[in-house]
C-alpha positions in Angstrom: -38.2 -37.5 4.7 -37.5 -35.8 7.6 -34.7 -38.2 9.2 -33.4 -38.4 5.2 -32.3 -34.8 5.4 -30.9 -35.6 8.8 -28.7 -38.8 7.4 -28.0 -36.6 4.5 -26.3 -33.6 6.8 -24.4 -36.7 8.6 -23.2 -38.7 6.0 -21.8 -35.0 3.8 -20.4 -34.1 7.0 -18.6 -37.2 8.4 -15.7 -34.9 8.4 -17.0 -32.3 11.2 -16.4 -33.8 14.0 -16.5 -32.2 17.9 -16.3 -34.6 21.3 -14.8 -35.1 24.1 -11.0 -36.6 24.2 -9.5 -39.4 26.1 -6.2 -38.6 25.6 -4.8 -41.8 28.5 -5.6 -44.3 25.4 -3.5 -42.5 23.1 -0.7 -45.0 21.9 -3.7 -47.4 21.6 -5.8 -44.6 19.4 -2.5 -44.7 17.1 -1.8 -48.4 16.5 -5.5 -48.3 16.0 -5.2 -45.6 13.5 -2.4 -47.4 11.7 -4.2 -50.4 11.3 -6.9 -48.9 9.4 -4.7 -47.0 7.1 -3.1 -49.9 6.1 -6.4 -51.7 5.9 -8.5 -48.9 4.0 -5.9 -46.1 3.0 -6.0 -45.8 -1.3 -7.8 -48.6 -1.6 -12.1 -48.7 -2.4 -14.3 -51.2 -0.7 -17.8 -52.4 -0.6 -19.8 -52.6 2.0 -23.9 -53.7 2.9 -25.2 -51.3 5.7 -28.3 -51.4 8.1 -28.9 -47.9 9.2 -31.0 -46.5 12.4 -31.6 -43.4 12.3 -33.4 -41.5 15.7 -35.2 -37.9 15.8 -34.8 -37.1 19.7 -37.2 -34.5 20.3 -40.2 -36.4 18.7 -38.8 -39.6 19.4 -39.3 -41.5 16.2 -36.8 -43.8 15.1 -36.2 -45.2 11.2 -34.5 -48.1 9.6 -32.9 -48.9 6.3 -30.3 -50.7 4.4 -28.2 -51.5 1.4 -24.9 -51.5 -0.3 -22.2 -49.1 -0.6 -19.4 -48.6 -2.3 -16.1 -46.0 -2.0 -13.2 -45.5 -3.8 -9.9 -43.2 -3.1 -10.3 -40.1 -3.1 -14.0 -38.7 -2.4 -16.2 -41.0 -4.6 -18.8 -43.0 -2.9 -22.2 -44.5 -3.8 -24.9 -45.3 -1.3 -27.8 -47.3 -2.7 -30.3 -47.5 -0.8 -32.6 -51.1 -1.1 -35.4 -50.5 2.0 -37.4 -49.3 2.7 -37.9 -47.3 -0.6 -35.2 -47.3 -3.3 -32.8 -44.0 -3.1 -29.3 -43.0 -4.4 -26.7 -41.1 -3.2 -23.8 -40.7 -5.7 -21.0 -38.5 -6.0 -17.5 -38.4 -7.9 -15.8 -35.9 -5.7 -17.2 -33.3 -7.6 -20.8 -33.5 -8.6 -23.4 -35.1 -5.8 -26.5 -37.0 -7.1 -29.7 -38.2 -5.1 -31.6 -39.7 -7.4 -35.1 -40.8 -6.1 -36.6 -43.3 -9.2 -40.0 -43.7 -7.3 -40.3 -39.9 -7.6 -38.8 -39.6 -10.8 -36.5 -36.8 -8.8 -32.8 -36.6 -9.0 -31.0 -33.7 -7.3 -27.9 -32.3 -8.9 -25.2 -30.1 -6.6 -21.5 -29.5 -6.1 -19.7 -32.0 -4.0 -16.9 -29.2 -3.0 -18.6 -27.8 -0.2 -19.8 -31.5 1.7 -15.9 -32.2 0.9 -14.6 -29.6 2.6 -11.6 -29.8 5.7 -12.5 -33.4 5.4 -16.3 -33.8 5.2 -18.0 -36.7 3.1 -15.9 -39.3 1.8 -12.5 -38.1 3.5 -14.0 -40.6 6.2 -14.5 -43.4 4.3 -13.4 -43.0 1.0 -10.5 -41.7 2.2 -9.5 -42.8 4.9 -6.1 -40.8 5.6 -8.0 -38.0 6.0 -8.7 -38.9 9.5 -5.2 -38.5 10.7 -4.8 -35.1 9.0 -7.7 -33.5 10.4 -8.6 -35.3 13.5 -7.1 -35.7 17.0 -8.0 -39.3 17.6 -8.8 -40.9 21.1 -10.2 -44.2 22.4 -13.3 -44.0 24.4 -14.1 -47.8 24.8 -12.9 -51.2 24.3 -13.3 -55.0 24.4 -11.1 -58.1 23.3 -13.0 -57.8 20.1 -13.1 -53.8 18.9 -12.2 -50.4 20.0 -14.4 -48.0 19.7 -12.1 -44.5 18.7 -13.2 -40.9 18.5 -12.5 -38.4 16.0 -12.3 -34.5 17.6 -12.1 -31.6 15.6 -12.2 -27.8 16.6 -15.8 -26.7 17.7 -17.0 -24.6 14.7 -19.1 -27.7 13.7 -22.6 -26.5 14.1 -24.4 -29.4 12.7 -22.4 -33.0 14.7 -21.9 -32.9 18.0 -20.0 -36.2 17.8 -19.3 -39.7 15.9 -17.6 -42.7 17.3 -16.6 -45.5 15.1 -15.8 -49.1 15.8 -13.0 -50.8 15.0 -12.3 -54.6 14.5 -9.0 -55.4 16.4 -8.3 -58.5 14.6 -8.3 -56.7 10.8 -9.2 -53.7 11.7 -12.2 -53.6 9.5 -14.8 -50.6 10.2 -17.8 -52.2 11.9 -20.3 -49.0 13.1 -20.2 -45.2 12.5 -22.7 -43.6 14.9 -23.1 -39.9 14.8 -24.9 -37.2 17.2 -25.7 -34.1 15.7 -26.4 -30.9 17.6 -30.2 -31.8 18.1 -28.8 -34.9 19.6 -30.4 -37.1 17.0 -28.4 -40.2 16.3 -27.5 -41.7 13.3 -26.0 -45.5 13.2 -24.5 -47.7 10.3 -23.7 -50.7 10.7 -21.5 -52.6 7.9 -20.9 -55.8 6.9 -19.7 -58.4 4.1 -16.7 -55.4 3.8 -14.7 -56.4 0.3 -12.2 -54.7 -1.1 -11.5 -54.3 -4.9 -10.6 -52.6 -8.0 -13.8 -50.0 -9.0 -13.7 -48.0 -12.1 -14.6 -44.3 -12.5 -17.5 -44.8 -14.2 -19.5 -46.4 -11.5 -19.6 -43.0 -9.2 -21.0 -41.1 -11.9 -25.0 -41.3 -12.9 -26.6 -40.3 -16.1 -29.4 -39.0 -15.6 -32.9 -41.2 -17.5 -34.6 -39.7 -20.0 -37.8 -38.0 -18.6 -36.2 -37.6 -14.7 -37.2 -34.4 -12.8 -34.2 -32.5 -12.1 -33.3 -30.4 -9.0 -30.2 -27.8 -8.9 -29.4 -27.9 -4.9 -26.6 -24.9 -5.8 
């Protein structure tokens, strides 16, 4: 539970960025930049994702995986298939984690996790990243480059997230994220598709019966 509220600060705050710059690599960062704009920019995706997730100071480590989906602007569903069945759902507005094996959902207001950029600015919309971030490269091979996203320092929750980038399609193949407490967070997607995804599947009716939480 305890690395769950960490992913759940990381992934509602993908937008809060603070790290160091490499400002050398800088026409690189851009063609980079443009590549995935033209690659994700208005348009949603799917996605499978293994996550790791690390808690530094007691040094215990978590896995898990799943699907995802995100669609243009700010809706995103993370379902989560291992180990133990969890949801993560919001349409830009309303946020729902919805927990079936606790018969627990958890009802809030998207706004604030949305805010300058946070949440699905990343990677349901991807633009986002060139309005709000300064972007550098910090490493590279003939396969990816990895780019980071710097943002002024009132972050107090991530000290830093690095994502890399396929040079060939420019597809997104990790997000890794330190917070403050320098615990690490890592996604790794694959089987990335992109099509059409109607409104309806970003929103979540609540069963009959489900235990319901107000997190405002």
């Amino acid at each position: 539970m305890k690395l769950f509220r960490i992913f759940f600060i990381v992934l509602l705050s993908f937008g809060w960025i603070h790290g160091a710059a490499a400002s050398d690599n800088r026409p690189l960062a851009q063609t980079v930049l443009d590549g995935l704009e033209n690659q994700y920019a208005g348009r949603s995706f799917f996605a499978e994702f293994k996550q790791t997730s690390i808690l530094t100071a007691l040094d215990i480590s978590e896995t898990a995986s799943g699907k995802a989906w995100f669609s243009h602007p700010g809706k995103m569903k993370w379902q989560y298939l291992a180990p133990e069945r969890h949801d993560i759902i919001t349409n830009g507005q309303t946020l729902w984690i919805f927990r079936p094996d606790e018969n627990q959902v958890m009802i809030g207001d998207a706004a604030p996790f949305f805010a300058s950029g946070a949440g699905g600015a990343f990677l349901s919309d991807i633009s986002k990243i060139r309005d709000n971030f300064s972007v550098s490269v910090t490493e590279t091979t003939d396969q990816w480059v990895e780019l980071q996203l710097d943002a002024p320092p009132e972050n107090t929750e991530i000290q830093s997230i690095r994502i890399q980038v396929n040079r060939t399609d420019f597809q997104i193949q990790t997000v890794t994220t330190v917070n403050t407490a320098k615990d690490i967070t890592r996604f790794e997607l694959s089987d990335i598709q992109f099509q059409d995804m109607p409104d309806h599947w970003f929103e979540f009716e609540i069963p009959s019966g489900t235990h319901i939480i107000d997190m405002n």
